[in-house]
KOLPA-135967 format. One line per 4 residues: number of its first residue (from 1); for each residue x, y, z of N, C-alpha, C. Coordinates in steps of 0.1 Angstrom, whole numbers. Example, Ala and Ser with C-alpha at 12.3 -4.5 7.8 and 13.67 -1.06 7.14 Angstrom:
<pts>
1	132,-57,78,123,-45,78,132,-33,78 | 128,-22,71,137,-11,71,129,0,79
</pts>
This chain:
<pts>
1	5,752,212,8,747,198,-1,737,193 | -10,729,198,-16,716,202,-29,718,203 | -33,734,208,-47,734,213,-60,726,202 | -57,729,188,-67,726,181,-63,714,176
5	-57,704,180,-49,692,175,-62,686,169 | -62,671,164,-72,666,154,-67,652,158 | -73,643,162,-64,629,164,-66,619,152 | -58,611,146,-58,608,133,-70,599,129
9	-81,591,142,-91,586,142,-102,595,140 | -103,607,147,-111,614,145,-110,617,132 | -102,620,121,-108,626,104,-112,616,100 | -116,606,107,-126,602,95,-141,609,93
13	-141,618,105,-155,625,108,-154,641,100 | -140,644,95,-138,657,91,-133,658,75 | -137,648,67,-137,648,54,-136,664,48 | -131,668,39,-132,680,34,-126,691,45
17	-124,689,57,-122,702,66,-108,702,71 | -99,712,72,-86,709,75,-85,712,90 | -74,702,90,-69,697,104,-58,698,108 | -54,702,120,-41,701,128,-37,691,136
21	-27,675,127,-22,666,132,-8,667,139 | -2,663,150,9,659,150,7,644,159 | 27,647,157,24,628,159,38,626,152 | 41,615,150,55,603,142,58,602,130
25	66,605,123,72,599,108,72,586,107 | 65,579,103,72,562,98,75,557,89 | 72,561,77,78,562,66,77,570,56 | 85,570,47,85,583,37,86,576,25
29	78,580,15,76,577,0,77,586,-10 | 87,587,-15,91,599,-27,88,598,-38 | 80,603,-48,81,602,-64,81,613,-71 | 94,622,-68,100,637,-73,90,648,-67
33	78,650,-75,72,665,-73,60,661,-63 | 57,647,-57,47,640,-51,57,628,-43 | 54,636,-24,58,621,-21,49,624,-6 | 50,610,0,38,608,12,48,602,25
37	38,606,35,43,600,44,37,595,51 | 36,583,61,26,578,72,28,586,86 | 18,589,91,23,596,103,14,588,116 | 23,585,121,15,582,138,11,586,151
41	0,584,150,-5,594,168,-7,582,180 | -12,586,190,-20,571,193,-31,570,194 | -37,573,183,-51,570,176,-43,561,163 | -39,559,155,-33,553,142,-29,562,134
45	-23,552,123,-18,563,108,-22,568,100 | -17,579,94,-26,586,86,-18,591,74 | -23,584,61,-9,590,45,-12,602,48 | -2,611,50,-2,621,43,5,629,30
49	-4,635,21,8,635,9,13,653,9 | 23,651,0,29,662,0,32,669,-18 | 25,679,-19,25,681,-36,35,693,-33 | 40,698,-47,49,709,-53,64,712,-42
53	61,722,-39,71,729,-28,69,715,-16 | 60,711,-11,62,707,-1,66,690,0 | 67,686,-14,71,673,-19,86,672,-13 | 95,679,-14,108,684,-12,109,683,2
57	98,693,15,101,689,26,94,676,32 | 87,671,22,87,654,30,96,643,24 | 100,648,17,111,637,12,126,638,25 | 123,653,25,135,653,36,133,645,53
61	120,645,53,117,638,72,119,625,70 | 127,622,82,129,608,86,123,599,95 | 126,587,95,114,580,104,116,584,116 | 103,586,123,106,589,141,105,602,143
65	104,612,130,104,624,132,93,629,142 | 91,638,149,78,643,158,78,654,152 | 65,655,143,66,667,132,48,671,140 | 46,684,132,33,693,131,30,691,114
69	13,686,115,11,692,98,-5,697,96 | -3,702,90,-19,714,87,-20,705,72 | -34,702,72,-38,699,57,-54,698,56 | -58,696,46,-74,693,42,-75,673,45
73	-86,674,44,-89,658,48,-96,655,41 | -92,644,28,-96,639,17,-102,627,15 | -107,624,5,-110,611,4,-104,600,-3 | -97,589,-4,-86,583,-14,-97,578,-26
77	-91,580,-37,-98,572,-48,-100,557,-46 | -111,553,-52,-113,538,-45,-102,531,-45 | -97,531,-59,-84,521,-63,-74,520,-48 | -70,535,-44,-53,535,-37,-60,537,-18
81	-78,527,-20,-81,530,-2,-71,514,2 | -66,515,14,-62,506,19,-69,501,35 | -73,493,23,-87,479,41,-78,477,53 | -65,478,52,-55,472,62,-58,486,76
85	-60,494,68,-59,503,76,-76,514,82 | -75,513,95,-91,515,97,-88,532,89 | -81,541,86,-80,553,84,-74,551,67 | -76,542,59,-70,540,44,-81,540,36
89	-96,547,40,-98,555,30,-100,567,28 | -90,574,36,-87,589,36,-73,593,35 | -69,603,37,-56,608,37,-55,626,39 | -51,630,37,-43,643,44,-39,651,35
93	-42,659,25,-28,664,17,-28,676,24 | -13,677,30,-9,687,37,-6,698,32 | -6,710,37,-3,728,35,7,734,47 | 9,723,55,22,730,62,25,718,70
97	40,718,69,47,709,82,59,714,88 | 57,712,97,68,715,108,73,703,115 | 87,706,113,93,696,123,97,698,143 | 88,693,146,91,696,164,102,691,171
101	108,681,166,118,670,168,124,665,157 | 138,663,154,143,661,141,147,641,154 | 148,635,144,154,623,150,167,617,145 | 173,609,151,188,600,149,187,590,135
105	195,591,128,191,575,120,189,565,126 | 177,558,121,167,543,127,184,534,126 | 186,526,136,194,521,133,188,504,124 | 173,501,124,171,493,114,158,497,107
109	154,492,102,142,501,93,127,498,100 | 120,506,103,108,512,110,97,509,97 | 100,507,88,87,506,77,82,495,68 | 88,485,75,82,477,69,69,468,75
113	59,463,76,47,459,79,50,449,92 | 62,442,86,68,438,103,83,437,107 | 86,436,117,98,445,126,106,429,123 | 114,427,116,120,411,117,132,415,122
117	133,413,133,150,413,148,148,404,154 | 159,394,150,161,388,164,160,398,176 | 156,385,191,152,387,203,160,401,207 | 173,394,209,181,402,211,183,416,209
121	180,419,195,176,432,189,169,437,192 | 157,430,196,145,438,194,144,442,211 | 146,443,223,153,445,233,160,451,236 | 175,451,230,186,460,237,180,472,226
125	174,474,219,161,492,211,151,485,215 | 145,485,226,133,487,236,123,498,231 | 132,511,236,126,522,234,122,525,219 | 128,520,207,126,526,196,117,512,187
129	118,498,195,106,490,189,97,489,194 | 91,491,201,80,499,208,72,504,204 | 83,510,190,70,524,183,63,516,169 | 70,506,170,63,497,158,48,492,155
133	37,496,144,27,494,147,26,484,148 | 35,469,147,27,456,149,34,454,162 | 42,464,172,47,456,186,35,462,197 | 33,479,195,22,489,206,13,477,202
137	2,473,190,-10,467,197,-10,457,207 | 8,449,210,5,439,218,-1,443,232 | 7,456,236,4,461,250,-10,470,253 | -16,473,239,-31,477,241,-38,460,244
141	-39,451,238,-44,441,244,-39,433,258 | -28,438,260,-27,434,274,-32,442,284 | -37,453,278,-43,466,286,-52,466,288 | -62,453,279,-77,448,279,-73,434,284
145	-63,432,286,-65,414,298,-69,425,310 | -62,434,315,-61,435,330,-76,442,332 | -77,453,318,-96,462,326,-102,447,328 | -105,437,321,-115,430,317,-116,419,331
149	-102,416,335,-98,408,348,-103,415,359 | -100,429,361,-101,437,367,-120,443,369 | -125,440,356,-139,443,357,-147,434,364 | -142,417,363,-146,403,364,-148,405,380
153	-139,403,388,-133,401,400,-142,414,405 | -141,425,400,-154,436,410,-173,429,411 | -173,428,399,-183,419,394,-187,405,408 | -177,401,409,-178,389,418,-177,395,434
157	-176,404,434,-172,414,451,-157,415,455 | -151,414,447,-137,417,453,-131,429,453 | -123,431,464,-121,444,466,-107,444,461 | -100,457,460,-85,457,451,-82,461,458
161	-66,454,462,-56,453,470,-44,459,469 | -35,463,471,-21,465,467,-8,463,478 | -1,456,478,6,446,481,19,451,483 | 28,446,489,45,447,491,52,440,477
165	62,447,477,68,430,465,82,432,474 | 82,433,487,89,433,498,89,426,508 | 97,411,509,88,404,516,100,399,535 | 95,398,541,103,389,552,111,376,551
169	98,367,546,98,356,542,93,350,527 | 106,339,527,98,332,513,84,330,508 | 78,334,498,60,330,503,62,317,498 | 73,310,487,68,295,484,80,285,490
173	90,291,499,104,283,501,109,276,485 | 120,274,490,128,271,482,137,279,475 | 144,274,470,157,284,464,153,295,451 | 143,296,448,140,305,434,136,316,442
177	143,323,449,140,337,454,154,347,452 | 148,361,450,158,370,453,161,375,464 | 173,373,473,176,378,487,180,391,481 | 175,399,493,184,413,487,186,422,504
181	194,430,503,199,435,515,190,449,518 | 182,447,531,173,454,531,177,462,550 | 183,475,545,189,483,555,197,475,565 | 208,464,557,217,453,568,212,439,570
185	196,444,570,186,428,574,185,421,560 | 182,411,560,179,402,550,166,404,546 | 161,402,534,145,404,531,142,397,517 | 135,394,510,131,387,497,123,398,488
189	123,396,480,112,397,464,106,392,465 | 91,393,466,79,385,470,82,375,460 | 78,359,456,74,352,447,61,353,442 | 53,360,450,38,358,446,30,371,459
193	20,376,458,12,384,466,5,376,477 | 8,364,470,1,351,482,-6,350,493 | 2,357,502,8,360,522,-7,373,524 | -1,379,511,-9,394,518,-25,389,516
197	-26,384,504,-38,387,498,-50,376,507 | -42,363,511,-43,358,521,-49,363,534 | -40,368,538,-45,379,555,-54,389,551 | -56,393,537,-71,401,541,-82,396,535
201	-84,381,540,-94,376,533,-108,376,545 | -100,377,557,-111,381,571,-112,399,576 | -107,403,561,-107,419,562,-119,423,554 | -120,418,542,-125,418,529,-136,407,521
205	-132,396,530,-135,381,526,-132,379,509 | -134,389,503,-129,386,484,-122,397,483 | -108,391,477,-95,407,471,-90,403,457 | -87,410,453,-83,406,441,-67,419,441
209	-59,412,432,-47,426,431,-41,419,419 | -29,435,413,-26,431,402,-7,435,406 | -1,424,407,12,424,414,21,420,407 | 34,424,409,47,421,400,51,403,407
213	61,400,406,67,387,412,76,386,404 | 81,381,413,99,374,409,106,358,413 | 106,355,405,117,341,404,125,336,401 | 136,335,405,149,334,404,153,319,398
217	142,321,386,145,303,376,153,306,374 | 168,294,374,179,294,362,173,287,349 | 162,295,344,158,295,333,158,302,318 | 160,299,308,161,310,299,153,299,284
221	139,303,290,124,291,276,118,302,271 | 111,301,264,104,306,259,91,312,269 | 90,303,280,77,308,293,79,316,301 | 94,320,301,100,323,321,102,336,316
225	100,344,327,103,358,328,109,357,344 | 119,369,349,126,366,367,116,373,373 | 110,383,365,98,391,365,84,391,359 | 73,387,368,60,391,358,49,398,363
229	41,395,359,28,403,365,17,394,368 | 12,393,375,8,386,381,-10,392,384 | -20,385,382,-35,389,382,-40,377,394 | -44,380,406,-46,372,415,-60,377,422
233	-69,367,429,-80,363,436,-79,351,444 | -87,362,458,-89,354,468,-101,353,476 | -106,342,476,-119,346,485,-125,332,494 | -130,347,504,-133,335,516,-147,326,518
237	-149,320,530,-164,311,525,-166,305,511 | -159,298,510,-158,292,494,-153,275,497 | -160,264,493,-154,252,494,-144,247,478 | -139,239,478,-134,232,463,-142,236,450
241	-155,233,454,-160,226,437,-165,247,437 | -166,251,447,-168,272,444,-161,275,439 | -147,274,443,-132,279,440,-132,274,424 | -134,261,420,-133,257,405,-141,266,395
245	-155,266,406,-164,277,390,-161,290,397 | -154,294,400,-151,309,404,-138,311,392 | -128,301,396,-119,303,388,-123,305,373 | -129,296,364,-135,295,351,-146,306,346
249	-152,314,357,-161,325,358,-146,334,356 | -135,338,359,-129,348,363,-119,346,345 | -111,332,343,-108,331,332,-114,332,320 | -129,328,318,-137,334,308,-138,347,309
253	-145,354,322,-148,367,318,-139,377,313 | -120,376,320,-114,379,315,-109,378,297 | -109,365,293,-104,364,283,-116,369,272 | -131,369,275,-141,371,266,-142,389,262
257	-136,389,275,-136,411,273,-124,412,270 | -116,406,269,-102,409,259,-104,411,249 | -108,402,245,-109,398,232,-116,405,225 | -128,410,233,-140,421,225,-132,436,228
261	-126,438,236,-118,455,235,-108,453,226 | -105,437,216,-94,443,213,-99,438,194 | -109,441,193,-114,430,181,-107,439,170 | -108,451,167,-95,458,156,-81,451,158
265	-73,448,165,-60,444,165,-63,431,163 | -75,420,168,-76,410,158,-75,407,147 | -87,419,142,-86,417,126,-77,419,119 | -68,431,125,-55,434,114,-44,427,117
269	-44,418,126,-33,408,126,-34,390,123 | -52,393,123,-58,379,114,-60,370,124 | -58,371,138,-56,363,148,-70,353,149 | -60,338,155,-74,333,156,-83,335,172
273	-95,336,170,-104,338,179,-106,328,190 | -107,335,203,-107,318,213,-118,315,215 | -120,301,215,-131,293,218,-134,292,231 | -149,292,229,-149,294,249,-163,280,248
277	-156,271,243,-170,259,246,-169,251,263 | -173,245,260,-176,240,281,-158,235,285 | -156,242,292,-139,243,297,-141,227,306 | -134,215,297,-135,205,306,-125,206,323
281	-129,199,328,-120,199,346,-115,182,344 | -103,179,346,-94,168,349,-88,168,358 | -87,153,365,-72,155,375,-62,151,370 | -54,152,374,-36,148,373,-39,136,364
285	-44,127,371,-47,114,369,-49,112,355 | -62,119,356,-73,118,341,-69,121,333 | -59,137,332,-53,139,325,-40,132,315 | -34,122,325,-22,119,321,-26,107,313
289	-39,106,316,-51,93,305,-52,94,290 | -55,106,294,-57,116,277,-50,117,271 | -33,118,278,-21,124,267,-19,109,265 | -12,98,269,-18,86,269,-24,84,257
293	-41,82,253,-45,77,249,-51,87,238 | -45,100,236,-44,109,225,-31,106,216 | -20,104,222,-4,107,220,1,94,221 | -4,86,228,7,69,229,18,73,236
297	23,83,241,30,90,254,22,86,271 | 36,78,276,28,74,287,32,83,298 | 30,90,302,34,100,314,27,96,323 | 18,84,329,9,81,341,19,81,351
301	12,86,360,21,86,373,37,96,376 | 36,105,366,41,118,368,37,125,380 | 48,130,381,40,140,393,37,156,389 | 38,160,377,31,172,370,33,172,358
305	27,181,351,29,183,341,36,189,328 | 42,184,318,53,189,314,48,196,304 | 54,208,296,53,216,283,47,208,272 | 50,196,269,40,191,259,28,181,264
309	29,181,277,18,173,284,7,186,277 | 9,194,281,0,210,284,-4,211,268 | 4,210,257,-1,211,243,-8,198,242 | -7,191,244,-17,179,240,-29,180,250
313	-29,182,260,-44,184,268,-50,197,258 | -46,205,252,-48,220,246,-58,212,235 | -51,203,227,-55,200,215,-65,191,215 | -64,180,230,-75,173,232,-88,183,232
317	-87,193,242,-100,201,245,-103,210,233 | -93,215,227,-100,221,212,-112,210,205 | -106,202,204,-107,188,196,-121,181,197 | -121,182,210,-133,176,220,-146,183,227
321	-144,195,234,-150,204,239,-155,218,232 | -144,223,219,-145,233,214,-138,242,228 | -130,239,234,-128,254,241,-105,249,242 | -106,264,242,-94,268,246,-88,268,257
325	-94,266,269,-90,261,280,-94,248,285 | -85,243,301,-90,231,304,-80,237,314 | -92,228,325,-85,231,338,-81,217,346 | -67,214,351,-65,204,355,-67,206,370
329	-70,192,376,-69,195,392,-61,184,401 | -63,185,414,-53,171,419,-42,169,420 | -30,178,416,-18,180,416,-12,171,429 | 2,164,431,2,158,446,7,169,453
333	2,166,470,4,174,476,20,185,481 | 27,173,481,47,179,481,52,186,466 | 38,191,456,44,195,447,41,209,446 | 30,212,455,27,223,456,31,232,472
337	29,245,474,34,254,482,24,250,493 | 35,249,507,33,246,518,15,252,525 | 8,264,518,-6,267,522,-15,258,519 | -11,246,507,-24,242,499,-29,228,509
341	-43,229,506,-51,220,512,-52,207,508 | -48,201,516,-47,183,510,-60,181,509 | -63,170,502,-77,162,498,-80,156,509 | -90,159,517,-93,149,529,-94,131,530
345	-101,131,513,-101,118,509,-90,110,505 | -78,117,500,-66,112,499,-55,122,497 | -50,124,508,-37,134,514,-25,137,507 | -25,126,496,-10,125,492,-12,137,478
349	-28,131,474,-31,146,465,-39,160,470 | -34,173,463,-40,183,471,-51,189,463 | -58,198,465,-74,205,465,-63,219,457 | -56,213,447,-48,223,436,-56,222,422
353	-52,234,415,-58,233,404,-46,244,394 | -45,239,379,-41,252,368,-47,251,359 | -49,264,352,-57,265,338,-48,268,327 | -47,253,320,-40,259,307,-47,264,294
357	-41,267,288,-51,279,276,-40,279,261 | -46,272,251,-37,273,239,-22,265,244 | -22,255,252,-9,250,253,1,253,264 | -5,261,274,5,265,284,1,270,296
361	2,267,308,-5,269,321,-8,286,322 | -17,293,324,-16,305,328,-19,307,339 | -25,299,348,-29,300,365,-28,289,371 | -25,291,383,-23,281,396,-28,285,407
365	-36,277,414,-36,279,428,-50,267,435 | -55,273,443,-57,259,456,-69,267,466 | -75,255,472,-78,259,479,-71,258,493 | -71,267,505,-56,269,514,-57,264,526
369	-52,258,535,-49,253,546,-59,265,552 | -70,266,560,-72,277,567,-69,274,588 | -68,263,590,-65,261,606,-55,262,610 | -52,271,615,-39,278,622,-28,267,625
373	-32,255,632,-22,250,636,-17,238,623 | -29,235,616,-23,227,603,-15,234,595 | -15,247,594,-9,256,587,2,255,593 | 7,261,605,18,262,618,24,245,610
377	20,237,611,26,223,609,32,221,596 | 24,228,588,31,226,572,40,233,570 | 41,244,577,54,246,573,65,246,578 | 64,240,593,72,230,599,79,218,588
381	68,209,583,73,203,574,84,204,565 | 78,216,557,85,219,545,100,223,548 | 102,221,565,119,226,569,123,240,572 | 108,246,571,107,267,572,105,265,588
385	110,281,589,103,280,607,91,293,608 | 86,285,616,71,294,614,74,308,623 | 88,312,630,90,323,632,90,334,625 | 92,332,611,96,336,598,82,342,590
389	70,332,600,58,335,592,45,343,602 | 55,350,611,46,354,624,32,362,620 | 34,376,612,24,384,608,15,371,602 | 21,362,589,8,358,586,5,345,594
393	6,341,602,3,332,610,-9,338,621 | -1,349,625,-13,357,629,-29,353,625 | -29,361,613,-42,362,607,-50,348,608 | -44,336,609,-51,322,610,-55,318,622
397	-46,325,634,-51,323,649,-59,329,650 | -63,340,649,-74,349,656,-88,344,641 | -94,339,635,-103,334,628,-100,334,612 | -101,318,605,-96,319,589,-110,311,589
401	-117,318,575,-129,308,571,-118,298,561 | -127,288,558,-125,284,541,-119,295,533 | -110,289,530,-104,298,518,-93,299,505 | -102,302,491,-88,300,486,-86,309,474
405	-78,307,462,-79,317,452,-69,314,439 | -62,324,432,-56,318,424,-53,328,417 | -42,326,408,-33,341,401,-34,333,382 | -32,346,380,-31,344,363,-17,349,358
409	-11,348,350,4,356,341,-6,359,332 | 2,376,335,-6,382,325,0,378,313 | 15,386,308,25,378,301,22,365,294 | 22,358,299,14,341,295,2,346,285
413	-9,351,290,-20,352,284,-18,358,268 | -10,368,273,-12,379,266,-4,373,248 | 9,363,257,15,357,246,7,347,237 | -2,341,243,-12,326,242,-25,337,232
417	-24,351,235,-41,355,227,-34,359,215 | -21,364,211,-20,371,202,-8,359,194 | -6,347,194,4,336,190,19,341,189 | 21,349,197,42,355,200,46,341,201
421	59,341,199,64,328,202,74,330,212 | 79,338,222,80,341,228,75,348,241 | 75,346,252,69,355,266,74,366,264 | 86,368,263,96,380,267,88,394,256
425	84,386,243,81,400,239,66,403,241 | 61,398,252,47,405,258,48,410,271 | 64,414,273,69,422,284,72,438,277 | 69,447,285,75,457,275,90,459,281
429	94,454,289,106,456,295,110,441,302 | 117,430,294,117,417,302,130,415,309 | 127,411,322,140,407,327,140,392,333 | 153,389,327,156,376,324,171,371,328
433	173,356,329,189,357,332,199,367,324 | 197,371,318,204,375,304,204,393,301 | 190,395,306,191,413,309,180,423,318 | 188,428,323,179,439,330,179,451,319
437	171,455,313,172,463,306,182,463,296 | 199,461,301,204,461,288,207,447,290 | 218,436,280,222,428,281,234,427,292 | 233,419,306,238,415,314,257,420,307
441	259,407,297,270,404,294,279,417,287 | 268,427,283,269,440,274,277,450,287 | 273,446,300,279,460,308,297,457,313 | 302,471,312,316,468,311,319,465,327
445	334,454,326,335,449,340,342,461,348 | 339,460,360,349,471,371,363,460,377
</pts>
């Protein structure tokens, strides 16, 4: 039925020649003997209009329909081209439509330029906001964080990994894990790919992977997802000040090819462009100087950093540097996960680092404990037993170079490139205290 299909990007190359579209109803515009409709493929939309006899069967299609239509490929008079649209100085007048799928009534309206639902709404119809043209582009640009991450990290030698999200043991201790019952035995939801990506760094010496994670915040902000995705690198033979420009090599390259795969969804959503001037490096310290003596906020001698700590370093570095990121480092050592490497020069802080971007951390990580028995010791410390950590304990007895690495939220990014005011909706499926798919509180009790 399909063989000669025409994709609605392609007529801009078939002016004059008729074509066989299918694809979506999204909205319908009637004026008696002449009415139009937009149709969607996943190339974009395309008016199509409908004269005499056939004015009648497009007045009748509803949004969502999954229709067939045969027409000539025209050119719009200059007046009625529309710039918004890469395909609005053409149009369609069609000579036959078929309906392939008739659809349900929208239960809210599909046609207007944007989807206004509360959270809640826009979520429990997942499936049917989704089809919205201003919600799909968010997940084509998230589709250009991960090639672009993904191109960066081969680029640098890393090999791609793929991971358990099945774990024995906690990878960060502490209580934000999901226990779950695994054939009788106890087992966890990874928090992070950490452990693995870790042990094949004397396999590989550089890995990179693209992994789920879970944490069990009793959180419900604007940042937290129980689920996210996670963009991680690890590599070995690397000291502190490598691991810093490796990190900022991996955060630019990714955010710079985002942003160029996704430069149409910029334009048509007006977005501002990120700055990529010299990404200043701070510690804890230095930084809590800046909000300080930016803000008259005294946060010195915090032990991290808080949500508006992170906007005001954002604004200092726009401000100051021209760039959209800034990477802090120095974090103290009990604040971070039992692998990270103290500062030999002063113990109490660790060889940690995160990169915030537009106001909000998107990566964390360190460089790692690599001597078996310092490792064995920390996490003695932290009150774990290193029984618990045998496979990866392993890998540090038999030879660990230098090593370290660091993860991105994709989520995070994706929210920070395109200004959502929310994480959740740069999930296409978020789960949170509140829903797994549908709303928690929505399912009937037994």
């Amino acid at each position: 039925m399909t063989d000669n299909r025409t994709l609605i990007l392609d007529c801009l190359e078939k002016v004059g020649t008729e074509v066989t579209l299918c694809g979506f109803v999204q909205t319908v515009r009637s004026h008696g003997k002449v009415a139009f409709f937009d149709l969607r493929d996943r190339t974009g939309l395309m008016q199509i209009g409908g004269f005499g006899e056939l004015a009648g069967e497009v007045s009748r299609l509803g949004s969502q329909d999954a229709v067939k239509v045969v027409g000539i490929v025209k050119k719009r008079e200059e007046r009625y081209v529309n710039v918004q649209m890469s395909t609005g100085a053409i149009e369609v007048e069609a000579t036959y439509i078929e309906v392939i799928s008739k659809a349900a009534e929208m239960p809210f309206d599909m046609g207007g330029k944007e989807l206004n639902l509360e959270l809640p709404t826009l979520f429990d119809h997942r499936s049917l906001t989704l089809r919205h043209p201003t919600i799909s582009p968010i997940f084509k640009v998230q589709e250009a964080v991960v090639a672009s991450f993904r191109n960066t990290a081969e680029k640098l030698g890393c090999t791609e990994i793929f991971v358990p999200t099945i774990a024995a043991s906690s990878t960060e201790g502490g209580a934000e894990v999901f226990n779950i019952n695994y054939y009788g035995h106890n087992a966890f939801l990874t928090q992070s790919p950490q452990l693995y990506k870790q042990m094949l760094v004397p396999v590989f010496e550089r890995v990179y992977t693209i992994a789920h994670a879970y944490r069990a915040e009793p959180s419900v902000t604007t940042r937290h997802l129980a689920e996210n995705t996670q963009l991680d690198c690890e590599f070995g033979f690397v000291d502190f000040t490598q691991l810093l420009d490796l990190l900022e090599e991996v955060a630019v390259g990714m955010l710079k090819g985002a942003q160029e795969k996704s430069e149409e969804i910029f334009k048509q959503k007006n977005l501002e462009p990120i700055h990529f001037g010299k990404t200043p490096r701070v510690t804890l310290s230095e930084a809590q100087e800046i909000v300080f003596t930016e803000t008259g906020r005294d946060v010195r001698g915090e032990k991290d950093l808080s949500p508006q700590d992170e906007v005001d370093l954002s604004n200092w570095a726009l401000k100051n540097h021209d760039s959209d990121l800034v990477i802090v480092h120095h974090f103290p050592t009990f604040k971070r996960a039992f692998y990270t490497m103290p500062d030999a020069q002063n113990p109490e802080y660790s060889l940690s680092y995160d990169v915030i971007f537009r106001g909000i951390e998107i990566s964390s990580g360190s460089q790692r404990i690599h001597k078996y028995e310092d490792l064995y010791n920390a996490i003695k410390s932290r009150g774990m037993d290193p029984d618990n950590f045998s496979m990866y304990l392993m890998a540090f007895k038999y030879g660990m170079p230098e090593e370290g690495g660091f993860s991105f939220g994709l989520e995070r990014i994706t929210m920070k490139m395109l200004g959502l005011q929310n994480v959740r909706e740069a999930s296409l499926y978020p789960r949170d205290m509140e829903r797994v798919d549908e709303r928690l509180s929505a399912r009937p009790t037994k």
